[in-house]
Structure formats: C-alpha cells, structure tokens
Residue frames as qw, qx, qy, qz and C-alpha x, y, z in Angstrom:
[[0.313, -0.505, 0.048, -0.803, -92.89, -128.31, -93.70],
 [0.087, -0.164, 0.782, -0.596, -93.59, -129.22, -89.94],
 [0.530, -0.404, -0.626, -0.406, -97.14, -131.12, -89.46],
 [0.428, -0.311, 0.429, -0.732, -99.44, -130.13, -86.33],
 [0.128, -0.002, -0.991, 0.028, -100.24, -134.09, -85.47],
 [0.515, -0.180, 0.098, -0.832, -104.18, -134.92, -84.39],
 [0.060, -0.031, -0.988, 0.136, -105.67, -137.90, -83.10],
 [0.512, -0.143, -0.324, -0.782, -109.56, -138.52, -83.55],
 [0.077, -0.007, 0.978, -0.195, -111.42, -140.81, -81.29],
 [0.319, -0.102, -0.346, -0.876, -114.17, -141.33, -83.47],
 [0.156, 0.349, 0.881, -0.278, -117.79, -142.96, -81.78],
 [0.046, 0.521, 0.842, 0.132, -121.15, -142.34, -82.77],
 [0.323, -0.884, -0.338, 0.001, -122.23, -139.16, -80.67],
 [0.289, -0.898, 0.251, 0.216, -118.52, -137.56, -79.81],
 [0.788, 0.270, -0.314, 0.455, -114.90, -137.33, -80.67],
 [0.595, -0.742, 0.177, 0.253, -112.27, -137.07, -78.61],
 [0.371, 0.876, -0.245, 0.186, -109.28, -134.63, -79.86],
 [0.760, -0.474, 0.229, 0.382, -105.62, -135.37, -78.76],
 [0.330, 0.899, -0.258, 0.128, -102.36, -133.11, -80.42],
 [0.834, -0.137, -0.028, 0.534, -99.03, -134.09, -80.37],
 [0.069, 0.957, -0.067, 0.274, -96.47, -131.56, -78.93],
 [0.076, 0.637, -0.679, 0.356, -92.55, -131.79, -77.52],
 [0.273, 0.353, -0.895, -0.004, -92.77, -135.01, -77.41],
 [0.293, 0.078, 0.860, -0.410, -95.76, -135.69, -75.80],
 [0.114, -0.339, -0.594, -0.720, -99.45, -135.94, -76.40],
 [0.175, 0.016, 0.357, -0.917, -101.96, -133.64, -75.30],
 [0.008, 0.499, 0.809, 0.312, -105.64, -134.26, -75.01],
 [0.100, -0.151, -0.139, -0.974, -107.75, -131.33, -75.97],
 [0.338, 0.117, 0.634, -0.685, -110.89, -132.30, -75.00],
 [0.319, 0.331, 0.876, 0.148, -114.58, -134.27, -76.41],
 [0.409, 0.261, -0.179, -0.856, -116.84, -132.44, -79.33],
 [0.725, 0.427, 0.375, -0.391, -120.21, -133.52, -80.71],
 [0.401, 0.026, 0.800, 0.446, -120.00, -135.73, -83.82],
 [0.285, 0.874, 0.382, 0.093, -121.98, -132.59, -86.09],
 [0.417, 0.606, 0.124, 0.665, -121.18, -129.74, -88.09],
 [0.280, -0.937, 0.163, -0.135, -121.31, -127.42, -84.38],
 [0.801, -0.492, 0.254, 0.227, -118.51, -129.80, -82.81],
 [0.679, 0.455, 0.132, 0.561, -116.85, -129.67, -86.62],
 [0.203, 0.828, -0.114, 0.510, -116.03, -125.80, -86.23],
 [0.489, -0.764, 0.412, -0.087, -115.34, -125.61, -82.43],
 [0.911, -0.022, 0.233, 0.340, -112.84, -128.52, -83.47],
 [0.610, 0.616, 0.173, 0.468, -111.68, -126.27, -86.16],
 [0.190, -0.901, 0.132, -0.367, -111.15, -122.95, -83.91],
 [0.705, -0.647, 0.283, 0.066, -109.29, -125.03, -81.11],
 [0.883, -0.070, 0.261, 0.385, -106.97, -126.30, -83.54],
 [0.280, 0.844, 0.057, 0.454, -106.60, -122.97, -85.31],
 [0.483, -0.849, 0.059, -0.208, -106.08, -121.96, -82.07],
 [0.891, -0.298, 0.241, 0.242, -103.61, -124.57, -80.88],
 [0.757, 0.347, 0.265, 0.487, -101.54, -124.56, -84.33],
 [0.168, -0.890, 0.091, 0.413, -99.35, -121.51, -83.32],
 [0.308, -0.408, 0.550, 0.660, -96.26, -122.29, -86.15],
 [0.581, 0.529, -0.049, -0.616, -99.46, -122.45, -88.72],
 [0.354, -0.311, 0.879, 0.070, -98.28, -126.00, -89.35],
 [0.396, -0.047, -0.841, -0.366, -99.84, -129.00, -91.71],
 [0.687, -0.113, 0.486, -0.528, -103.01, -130.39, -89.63],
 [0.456, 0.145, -0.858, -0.189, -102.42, -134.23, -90.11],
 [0.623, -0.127, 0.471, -0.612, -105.40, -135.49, -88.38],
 [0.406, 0.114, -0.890, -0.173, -105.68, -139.48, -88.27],
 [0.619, -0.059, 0.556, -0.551, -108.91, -141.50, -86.85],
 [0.206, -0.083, 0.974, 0.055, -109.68, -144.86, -86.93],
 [0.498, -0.322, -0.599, -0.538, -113.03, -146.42, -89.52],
 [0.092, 0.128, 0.918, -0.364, -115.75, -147.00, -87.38],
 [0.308, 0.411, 0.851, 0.113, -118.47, -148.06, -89.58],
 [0.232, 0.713, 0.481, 0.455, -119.26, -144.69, -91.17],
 [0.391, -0.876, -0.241, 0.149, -119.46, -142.44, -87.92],
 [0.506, -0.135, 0.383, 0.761, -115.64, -141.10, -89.33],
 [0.372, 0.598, 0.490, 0.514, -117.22, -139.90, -92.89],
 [0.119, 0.927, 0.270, 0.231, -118.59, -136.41, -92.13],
 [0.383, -0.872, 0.168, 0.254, -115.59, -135.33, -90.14],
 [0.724, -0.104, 0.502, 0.461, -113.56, -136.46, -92.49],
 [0.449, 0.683, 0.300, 0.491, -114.93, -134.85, -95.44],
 [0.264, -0.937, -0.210, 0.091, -115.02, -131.66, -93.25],
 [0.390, -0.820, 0.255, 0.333, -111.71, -131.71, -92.70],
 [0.579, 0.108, 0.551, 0.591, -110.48, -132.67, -96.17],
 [0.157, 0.843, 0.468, 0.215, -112.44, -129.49, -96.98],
 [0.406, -0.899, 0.000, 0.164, -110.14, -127.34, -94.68],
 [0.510, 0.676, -0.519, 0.114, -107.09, -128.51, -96.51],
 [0.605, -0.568, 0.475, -0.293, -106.01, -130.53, -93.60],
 [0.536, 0.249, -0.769, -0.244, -104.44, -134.07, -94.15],
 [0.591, -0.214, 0.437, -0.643, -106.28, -136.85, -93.50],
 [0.209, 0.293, -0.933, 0.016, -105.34, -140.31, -92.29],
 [0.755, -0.292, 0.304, -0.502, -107.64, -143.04, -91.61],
 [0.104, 0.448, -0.880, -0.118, -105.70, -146.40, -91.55],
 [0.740, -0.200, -0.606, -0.211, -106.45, -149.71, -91.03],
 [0.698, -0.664, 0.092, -0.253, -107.77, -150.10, -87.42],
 [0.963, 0.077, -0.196, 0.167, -104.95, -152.80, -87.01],
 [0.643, 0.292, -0.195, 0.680, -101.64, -150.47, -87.35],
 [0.242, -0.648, 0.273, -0.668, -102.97, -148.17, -84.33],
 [0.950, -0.170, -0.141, -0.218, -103.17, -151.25, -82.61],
 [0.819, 0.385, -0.168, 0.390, -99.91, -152.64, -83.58],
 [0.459, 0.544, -0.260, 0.653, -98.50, -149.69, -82.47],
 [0.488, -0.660, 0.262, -0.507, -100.02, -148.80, -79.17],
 [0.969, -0.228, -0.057, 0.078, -99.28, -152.68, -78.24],
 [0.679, 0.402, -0.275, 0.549, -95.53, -151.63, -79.53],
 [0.150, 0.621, -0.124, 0.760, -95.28, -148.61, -77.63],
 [0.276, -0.108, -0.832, 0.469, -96.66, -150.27, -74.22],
 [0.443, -0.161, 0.076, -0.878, -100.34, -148.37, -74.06],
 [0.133, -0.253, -0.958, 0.019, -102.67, -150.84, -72.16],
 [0.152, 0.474, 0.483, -0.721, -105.02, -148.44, -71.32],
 [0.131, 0.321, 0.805, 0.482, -108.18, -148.43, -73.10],
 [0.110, 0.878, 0.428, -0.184, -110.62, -144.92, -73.43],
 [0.366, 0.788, 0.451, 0.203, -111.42, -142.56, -75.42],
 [0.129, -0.976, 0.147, 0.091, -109.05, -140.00, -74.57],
 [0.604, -0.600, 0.489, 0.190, -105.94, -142.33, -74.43],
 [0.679, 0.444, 0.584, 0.031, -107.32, -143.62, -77.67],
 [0.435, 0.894, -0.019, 0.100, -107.05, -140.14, -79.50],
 [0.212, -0.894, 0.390, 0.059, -103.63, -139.46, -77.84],
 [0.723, -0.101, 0.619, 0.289, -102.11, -142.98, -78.80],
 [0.603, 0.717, 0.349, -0.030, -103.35, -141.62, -82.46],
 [0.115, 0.960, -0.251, -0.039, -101.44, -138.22, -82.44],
 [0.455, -0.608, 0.586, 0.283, -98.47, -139.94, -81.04],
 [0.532, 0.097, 0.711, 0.450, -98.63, -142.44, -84.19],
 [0.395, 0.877, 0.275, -0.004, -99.37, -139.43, -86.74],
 [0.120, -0.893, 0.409, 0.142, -96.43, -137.94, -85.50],
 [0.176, -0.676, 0.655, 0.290, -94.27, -141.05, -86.05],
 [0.550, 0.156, 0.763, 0.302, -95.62, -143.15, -88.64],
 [0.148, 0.514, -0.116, -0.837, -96.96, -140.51, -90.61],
 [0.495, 0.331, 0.772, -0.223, -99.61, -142.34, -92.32],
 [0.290, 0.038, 0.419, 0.860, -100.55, -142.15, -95.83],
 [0.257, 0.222, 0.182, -0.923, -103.42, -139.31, -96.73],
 [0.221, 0.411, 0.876, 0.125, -106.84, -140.22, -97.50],
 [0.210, 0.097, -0.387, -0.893, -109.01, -138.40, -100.26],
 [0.499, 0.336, 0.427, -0.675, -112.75, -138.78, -100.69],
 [0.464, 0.180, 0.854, 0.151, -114.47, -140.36, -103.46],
 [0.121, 0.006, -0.238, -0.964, -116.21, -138.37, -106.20],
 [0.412, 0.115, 0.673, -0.604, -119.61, -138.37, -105.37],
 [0.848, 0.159, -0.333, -0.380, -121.13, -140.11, -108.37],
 [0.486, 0.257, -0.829, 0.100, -118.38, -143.07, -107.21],
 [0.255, -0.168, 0.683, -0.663, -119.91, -142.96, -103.68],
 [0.696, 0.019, 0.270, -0.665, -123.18, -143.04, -104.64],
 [0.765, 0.224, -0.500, -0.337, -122.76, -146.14, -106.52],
 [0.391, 0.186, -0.842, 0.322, -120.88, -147.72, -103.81],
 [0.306, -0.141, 0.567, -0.752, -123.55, -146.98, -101.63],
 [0.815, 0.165, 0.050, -0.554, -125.89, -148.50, -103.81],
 [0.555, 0.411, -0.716, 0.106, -123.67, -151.66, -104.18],
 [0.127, -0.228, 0.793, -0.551, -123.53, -151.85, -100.35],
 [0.667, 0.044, 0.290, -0.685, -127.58, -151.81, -99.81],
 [0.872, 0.185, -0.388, -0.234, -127.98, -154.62, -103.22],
 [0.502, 0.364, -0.712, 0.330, -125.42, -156.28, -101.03],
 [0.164, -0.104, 0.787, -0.586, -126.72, -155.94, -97.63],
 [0.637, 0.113, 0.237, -0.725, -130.26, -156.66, -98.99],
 [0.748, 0.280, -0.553, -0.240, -129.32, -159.80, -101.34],
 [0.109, 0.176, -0.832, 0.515, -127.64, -161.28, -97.55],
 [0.351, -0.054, 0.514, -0.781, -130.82, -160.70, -96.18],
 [0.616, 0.301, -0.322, -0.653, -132.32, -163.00, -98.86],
 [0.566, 0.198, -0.799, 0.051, -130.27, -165.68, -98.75],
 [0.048, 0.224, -0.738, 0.634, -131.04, -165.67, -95.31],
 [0.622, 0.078, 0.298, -0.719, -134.74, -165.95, -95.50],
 [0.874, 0.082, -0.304, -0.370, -134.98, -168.79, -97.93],
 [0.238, 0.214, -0.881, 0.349, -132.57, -170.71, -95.36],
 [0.220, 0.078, 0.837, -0.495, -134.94, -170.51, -92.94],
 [0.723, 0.271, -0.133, -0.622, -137.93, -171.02, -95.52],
 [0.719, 0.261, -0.552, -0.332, -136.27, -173.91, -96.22],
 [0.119, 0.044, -0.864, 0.487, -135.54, -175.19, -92.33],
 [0.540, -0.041, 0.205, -0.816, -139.15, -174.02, -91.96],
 [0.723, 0.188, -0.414, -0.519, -140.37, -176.90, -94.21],
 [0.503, -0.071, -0.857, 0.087, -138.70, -179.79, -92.61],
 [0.049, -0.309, 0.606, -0.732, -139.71, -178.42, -89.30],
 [0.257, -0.469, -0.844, 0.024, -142.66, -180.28, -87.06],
 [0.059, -0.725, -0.685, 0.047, -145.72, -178.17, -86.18],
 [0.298, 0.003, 0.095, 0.950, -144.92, -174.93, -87.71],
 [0.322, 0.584, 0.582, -0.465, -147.41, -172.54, -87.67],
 [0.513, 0.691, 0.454, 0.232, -148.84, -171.50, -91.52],
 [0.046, -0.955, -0.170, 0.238, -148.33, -168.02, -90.43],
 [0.471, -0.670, 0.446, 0.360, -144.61, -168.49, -90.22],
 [0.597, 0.038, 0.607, 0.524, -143.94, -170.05, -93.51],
 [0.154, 0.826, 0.491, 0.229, -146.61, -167.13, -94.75],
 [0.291, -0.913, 0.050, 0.282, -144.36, -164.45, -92.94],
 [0.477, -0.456, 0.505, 0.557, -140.98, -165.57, -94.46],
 [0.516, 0.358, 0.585, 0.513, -142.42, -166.16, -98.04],
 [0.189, 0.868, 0.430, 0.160, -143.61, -162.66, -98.01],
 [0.404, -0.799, 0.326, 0.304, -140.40, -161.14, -96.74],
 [0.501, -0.137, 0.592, 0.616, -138.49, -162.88, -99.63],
 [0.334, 0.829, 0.390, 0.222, -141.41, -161.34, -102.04],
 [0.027, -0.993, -0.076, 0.084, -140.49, -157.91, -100.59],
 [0.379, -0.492, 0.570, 0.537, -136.37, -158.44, -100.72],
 [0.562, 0.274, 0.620, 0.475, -136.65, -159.48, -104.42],
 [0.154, 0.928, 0.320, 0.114, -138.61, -156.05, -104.74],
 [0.186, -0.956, 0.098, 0.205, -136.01, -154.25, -103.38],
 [0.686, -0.325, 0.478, 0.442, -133.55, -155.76, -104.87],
 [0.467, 0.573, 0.569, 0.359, -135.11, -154.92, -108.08],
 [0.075, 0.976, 0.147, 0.139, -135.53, -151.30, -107.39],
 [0.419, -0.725, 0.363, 0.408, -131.93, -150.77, -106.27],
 [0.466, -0.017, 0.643, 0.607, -130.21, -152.90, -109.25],
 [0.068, 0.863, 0.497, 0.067, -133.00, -150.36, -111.29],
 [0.247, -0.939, 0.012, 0.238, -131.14, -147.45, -109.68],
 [0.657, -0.392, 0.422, 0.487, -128.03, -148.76, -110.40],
 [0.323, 0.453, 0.481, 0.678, -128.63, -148.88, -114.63],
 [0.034, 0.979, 0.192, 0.067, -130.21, -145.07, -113.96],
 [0.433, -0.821, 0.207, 0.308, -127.12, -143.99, -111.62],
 [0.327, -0.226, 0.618, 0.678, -124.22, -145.09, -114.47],
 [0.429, 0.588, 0.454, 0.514, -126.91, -144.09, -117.74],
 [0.084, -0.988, -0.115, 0.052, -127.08, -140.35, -115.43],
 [0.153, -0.814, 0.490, 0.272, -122.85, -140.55, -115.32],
 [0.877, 0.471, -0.076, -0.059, -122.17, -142.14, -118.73],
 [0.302, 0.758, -0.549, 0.180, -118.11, -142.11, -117.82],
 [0.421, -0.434, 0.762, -0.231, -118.74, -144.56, -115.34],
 [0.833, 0.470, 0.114, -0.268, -120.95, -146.57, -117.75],
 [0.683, 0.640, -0.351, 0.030, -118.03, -146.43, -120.10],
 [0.160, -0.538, 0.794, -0.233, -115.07, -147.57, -117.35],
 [0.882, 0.012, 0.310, -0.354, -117.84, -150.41, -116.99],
 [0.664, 0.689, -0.159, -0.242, -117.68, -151.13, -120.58],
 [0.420, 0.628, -0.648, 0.097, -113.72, -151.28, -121.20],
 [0.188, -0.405, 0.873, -0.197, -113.26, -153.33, -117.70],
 [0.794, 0.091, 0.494, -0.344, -115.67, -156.22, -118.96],
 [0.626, 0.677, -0.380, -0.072, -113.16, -156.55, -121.60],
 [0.191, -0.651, 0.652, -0.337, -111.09, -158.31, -119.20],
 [0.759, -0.056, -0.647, 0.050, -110.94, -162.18, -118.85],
 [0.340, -0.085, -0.634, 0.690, -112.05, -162.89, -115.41],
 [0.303, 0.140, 0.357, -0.872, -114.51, -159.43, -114.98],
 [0.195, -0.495, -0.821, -0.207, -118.09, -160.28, -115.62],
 [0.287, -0.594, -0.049, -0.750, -121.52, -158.18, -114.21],
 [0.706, -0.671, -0.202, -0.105, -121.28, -159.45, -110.92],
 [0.706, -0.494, -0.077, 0.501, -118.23, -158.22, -110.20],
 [0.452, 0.426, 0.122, 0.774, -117.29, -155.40, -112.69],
 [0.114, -0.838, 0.016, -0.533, -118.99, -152.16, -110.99],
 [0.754, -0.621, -0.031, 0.211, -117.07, -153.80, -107.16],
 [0.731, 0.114, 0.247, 0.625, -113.97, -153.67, -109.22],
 [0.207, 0.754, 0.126, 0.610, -114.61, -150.13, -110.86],
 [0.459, -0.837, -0.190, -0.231, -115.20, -149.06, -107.27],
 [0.831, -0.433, -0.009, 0.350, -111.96, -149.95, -106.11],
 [0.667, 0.084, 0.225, 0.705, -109.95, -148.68, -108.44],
 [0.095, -0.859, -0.137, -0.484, -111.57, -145.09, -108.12],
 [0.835, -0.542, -0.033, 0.091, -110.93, -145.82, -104.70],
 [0.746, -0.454, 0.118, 0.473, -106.88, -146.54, -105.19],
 [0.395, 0.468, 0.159, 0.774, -106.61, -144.00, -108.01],
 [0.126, -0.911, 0.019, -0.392, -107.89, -140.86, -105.78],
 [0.811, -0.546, 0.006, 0.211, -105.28, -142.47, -102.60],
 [0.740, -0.302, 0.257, 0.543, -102.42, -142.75, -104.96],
 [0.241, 0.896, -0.028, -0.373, -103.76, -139.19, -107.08],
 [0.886, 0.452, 0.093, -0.055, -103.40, -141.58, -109.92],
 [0.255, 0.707, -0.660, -0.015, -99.90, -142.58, -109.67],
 [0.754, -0.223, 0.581, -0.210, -100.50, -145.86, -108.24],
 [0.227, 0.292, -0.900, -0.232, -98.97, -149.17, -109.76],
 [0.836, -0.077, -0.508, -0.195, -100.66, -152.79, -110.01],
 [0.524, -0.017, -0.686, 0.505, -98.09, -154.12, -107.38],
 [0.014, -0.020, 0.461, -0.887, -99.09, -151.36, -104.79],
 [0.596, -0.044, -0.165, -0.784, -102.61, -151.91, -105.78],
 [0.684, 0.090, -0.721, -0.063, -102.66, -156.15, -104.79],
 [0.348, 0.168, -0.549, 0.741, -100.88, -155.03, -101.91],
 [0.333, -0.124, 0.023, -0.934, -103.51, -152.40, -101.12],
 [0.785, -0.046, -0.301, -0.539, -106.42, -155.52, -101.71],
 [0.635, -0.381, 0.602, -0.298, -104.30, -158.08, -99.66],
 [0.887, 0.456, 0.023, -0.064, -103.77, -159.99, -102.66],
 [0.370, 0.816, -0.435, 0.093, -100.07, -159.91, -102.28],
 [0.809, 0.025, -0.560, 0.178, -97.60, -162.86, -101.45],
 [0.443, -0.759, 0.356, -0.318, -96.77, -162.70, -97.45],
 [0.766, 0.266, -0.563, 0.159, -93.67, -165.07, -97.65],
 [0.590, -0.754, 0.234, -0.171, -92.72, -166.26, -93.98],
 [0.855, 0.234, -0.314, 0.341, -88.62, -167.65, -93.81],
 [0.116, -0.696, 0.451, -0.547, -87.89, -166.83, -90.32],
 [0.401, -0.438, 0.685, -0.422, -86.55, -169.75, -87.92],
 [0.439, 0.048, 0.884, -0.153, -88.33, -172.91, -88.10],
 [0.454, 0.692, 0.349, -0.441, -90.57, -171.18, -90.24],
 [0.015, -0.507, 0.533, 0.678, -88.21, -171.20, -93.44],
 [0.130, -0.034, 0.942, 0.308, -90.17, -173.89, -94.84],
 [0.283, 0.532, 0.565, -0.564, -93.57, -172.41, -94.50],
 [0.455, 0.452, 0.608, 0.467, -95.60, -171.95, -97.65],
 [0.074, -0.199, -0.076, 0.974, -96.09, -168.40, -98.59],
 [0.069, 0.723, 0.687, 0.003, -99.85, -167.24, -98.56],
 [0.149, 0.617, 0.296, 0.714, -101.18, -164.08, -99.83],
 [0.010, 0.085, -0.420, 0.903, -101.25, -161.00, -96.80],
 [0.238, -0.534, -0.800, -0.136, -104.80, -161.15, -96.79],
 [0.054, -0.519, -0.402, 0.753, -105.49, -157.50, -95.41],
 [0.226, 0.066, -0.253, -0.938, -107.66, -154.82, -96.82],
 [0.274, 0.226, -0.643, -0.679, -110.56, -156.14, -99.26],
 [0.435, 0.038, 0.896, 0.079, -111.88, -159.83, -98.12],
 [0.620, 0.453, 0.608, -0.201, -115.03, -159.41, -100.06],
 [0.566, 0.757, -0.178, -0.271, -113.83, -158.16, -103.21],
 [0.372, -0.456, 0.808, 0.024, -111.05, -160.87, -102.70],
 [0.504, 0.135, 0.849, -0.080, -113.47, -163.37, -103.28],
 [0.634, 0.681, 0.285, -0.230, -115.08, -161.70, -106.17],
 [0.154, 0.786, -0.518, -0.299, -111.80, -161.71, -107.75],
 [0.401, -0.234, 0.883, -0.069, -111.24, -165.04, -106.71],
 [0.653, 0.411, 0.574, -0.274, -114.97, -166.41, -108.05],
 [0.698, 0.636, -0.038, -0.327, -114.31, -164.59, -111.47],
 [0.134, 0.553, -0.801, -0.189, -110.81, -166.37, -111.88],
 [0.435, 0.191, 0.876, 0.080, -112.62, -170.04, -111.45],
 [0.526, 0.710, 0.215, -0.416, -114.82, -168.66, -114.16],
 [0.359, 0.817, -0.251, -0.375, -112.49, -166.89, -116.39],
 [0.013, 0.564, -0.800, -0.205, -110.16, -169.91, -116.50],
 [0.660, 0.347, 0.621, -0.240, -112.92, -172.11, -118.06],
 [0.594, 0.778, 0.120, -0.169, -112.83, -170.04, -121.32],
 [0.802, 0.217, 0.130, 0.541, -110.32, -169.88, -124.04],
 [0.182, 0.939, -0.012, 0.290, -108.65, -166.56, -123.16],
 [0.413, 0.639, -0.518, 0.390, -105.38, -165.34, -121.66],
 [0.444, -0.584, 0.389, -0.558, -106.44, -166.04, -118.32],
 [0.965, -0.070, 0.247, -0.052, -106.70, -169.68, -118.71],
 [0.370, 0.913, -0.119, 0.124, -103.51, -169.10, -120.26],
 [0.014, 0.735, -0.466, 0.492, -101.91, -168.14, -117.81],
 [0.862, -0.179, 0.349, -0.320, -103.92, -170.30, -114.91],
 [0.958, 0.268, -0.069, 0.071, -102.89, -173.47, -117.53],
 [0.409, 0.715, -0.407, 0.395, -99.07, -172.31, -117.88],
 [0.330, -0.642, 0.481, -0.498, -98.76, -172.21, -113.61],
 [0.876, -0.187, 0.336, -0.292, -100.51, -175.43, -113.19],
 [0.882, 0.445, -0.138, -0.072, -97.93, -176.79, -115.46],
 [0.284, 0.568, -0.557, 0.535, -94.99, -175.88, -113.83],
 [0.605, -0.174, -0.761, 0.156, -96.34, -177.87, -111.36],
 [0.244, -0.198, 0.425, -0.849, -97.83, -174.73, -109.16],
 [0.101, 0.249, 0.885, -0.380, -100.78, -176.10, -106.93],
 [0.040, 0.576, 0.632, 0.517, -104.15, -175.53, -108.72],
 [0.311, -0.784, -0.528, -0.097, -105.33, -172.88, -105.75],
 [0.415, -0.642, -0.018, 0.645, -102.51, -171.08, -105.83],
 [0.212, 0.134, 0.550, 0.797, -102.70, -170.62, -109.56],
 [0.013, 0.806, 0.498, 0.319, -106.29, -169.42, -109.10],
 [0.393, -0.764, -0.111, 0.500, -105.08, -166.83, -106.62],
 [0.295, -0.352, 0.342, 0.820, -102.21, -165.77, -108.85],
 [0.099, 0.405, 0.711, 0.566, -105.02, -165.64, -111.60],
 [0.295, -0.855, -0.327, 0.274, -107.27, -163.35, -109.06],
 [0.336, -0.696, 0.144, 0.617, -104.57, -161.01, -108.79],
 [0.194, 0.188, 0.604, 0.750, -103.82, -161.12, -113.08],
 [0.078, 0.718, 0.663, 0.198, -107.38, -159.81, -113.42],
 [0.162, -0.919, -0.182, 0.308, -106.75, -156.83, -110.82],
 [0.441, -0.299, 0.388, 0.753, -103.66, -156.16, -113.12],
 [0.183, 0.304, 0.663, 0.659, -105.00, -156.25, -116.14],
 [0.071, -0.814, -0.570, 0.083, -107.94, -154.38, -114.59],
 [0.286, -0.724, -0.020, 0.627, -105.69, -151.41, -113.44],
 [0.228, -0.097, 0.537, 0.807, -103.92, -151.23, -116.88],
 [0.127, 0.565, 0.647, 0.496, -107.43, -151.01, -118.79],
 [0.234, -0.823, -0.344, 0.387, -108.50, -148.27, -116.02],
 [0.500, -0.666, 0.067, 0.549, -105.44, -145.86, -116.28],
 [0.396, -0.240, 0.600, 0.652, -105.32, -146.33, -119.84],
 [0.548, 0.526, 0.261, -0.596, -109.23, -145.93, -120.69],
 [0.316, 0.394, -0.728, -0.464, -108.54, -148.68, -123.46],
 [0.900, -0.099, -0.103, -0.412, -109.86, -152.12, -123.85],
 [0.626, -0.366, 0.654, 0.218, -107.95, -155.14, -122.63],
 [0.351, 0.628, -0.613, -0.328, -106.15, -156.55, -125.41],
 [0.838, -0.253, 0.456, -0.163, -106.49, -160.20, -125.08],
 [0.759, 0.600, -0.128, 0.220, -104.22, -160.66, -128.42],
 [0.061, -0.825, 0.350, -0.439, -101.54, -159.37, -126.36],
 [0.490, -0.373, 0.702, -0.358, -101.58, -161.41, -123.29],
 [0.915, 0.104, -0.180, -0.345, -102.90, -164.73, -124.62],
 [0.923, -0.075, -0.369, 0.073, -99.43, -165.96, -123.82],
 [0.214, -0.765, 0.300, -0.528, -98.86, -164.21, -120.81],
 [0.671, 0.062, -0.665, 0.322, -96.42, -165.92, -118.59]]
C-alpha cells in the first residue's frame, strides 16, 4: 500500500509540517506544539491524503518536545518514525541540503520518509514509562550529587571561604540524598503496584553480569526493543540497536585498523553493561567463563570485557523473551 510521507520539525512551541508529493516536497505550514495544533495537523493531512494512503510521519528526538505528538499520532493509526537525529543528517548532507530552518528541516524529513522509509516507532506501556521516568530523575538527581560533594570538597581546600558556602552546599547534599530516597522509595512501590515488572526484575538478576544497579536500565531497554521489533527482535539486532556491535573498518589504508564496537544508540547503558561485566567476571560463573576463554586466545583484556558487555545483553534478551531464569549450568562453558 502507497504511504502519504510527513516530515515534523519538532521545537518546543511549534512544528513545522512538510508532505512529500511527485517527487517533491511540499511544506504545509507551522502548528502549535498542543492538542489544538494536534487536530488542525490531523484535518490538513486528512485533507491533503486524497488516495487515503499510510501517514508515515517521521520527526527528529528533541529532548521530549516530540512525545505528545507522537503518541497522538500513534493513536490515529499513523506510522511513526523518529530516528536517530544523525541519519536525517547523513542524508540531507547526501542529498546536497545546506540550508538550515524549520521549514526546510520538515521537508528534508518527508523527502527521507519517502526514501529511506524508516523503521516505525511504538510507545512504551505506561507502567514501563513511568519507571523510566523515575530512573531518569534518580539519575538526573544522583548527577546532581556527585556534583555537590565535588565542590564541598574544592570548598575545603579553598582560602577564605565564607561558612555560609560550605553551610549552603552541605545542605543541598542533605536535600539530594532526600530525594533520592523518596524516588528509589517510589521505585520499590511502582514495580510492588506492577508485580510483572517486579518479576522480569527477578529472572534478569539471574544473569551473570546484571546486578541492582543496572537490572531495572536493562529491563527498560528491552521493553523498549521488544515493542520496536513487536517482539520479534533477535540478540544480534538488539547489540546493534545499543551500539554494542563490531564496526570493522578494511577499506584502503585502513585494512589494518582494529575493529571497535559502532558505538551508536545507548552510551549510558553501554557503560552499565560495561561496569557489570568488570564485576561479573570476578565471580565463578559463565561470564568469567567466557571473559577467561577470550583472554586466552590471546584477545586483548578490553575487548574481552566488551565482548562480555554484549554476552550479558544476550543472555539478558534470552531470559526476557523466554520469562525463564538464566541457566548458568548451561553456559558455564560458553565459548
């Protein structure tokens, strides 16, 4: 079936609309970022969409200000693409756009709806949200910690500080620790109020490698690449998906280059993959196993933790999809 192309330029206060059509792309004009602009969006494109086409509307993250049109229009039945900021890039650079506003912006979109045809993005169930929301905050508020007792602790060496100041910052780290409490607080309420996430918890801390600082990031993802790939996703496409996948360069001069992992998507759940493999390959389980096996064959020790990073998100996916426990009897000598 034929797809009616769309191109979001998404900001704060407006989008800007743009439709691919016989070969060009049209801009339609700017609507309020609210639920009035949402319908008049919805009419003009009713309007527009004369062969009653797919609506494949694609717009770029920009820090949240995306979400509500998004759901909206996953509500309408519409597909809906929101890549990685990068490959609209990529492509407008291909395609010779140097021009940079908000109109040209949405129209560069449509044109690359129409010919990359991006894959569809799906919403989160809203218990998974809310946990990820509460994840973010313990996450933006545990930064904000570390950051005061730095300067609590540049305060001290410092020459003629005033009291106040060391009396201002210690009472700011009082109040982060509070909040930090009452969120991680929320958290054990929010998974004892949806006991199925509780239990995913459960099975993926069976895993050599997951641990409680990093199992509910982990759960999140994999909600995450099971509603994208409407649970047909693989491990490999899932690595891939986290940037966790080998990006081998053997082009020209370059044949000899080591091959390093793609590094897109993820970073910060990278690293929490990353942290529980120096962990996990301390203990006696498959993961050190494995980790032990690489370094023997004479891989480099920091590429075996990597490839040990990536084992975890495997083994994660399998315990997910399968709502079983890992098996560490199984894998123990997992090559």
């Amino acid at each position: 079936m034929t797809r009616f192309c769309v191109g979001v330029d998404v900001s704060e206060k407006e989008l800007a609309i743009a439709y691919w059509e016989h070969d060009k792309s049209v801009f339609v004009g700017t609507y309020p970022n609210n639920q009035d602009g949402y319908s008049a969006i919805k009419v003009k494109i009713d309007e527009l969409n004369k062969a009653d086409a797919i609506v494949h509307l694609v717009m770029e993250p920009t820090g949240g200000y995306e979400q509500p049109f998004a759901h909206f229009a996953d509500k309408q039945g519409w597909k809906v693409s929101i890549p990685n900021p990068l490959k609209p890039k990529q492509f407008a650079r291909m395609i010779g756009k140097r021009t940079k506003t908000d109109p040209q912006d949405a129209r560069t979109l449509a044109h690359y709806a129409f010919v990359q045809e991006p894959p569809t993005w799906k919403p989160l169930p809203k218990e998974v949200q809310e946990l990820e929301h509460l994840l973010n905050r313990q996450e933006d508020l545990s930064d904000m910690l570390r950051q005061e007792k730095n300067r609590l602790h540049s305060a001290e060496y410092s020459v003629n500080i005033h009291s106040a100041v060391i009396q201002d910052i210690k009472e700011t780290i009082c109040s982060l620790e509070q909040k930090i409490s009452a969120i991680q607080s929320a958290i054990k309420e929010h998974l004892k109020a949806n006991s199925h996430l509780d239990e995913q918890k459960k099975l993926l801390l069976t895993v050599s490698g997951i641990g409680e600082k990093n199992v509910l990031y982990i759960l999140v993802v994999l909600h995450r690449w099971g509603v994208l790939t409407e649970g047909n996703g693989d491990s490999k496409g899932l690595t891939a998906y986290l940037g966790l996948d080998p990006a081998i360069c053997e082009s020209g001069s370059s044949i000899n280059k080591k091959a390093r992992i793609s590094r897109q998507g993820n970073r910060p759940l990278r690293s929490r993959l990353y942290i529980g493999a120096l962990g996990g390959v301390k203990g006696n389980n498959p993961l050190r196993a494995f980790y032990q096996r690489l370094v023997g064959r004479g891989k480099p020790k920091k590429l075996a933790l990597v490839a040990a990073a990536r084992k975890i998100l495997v083994w994660a996916w399998a315990v997910f999809i399968s709502n079983t426990p890992f098996d560490a009897n199984r894998f123990h000598h997992v090559n």
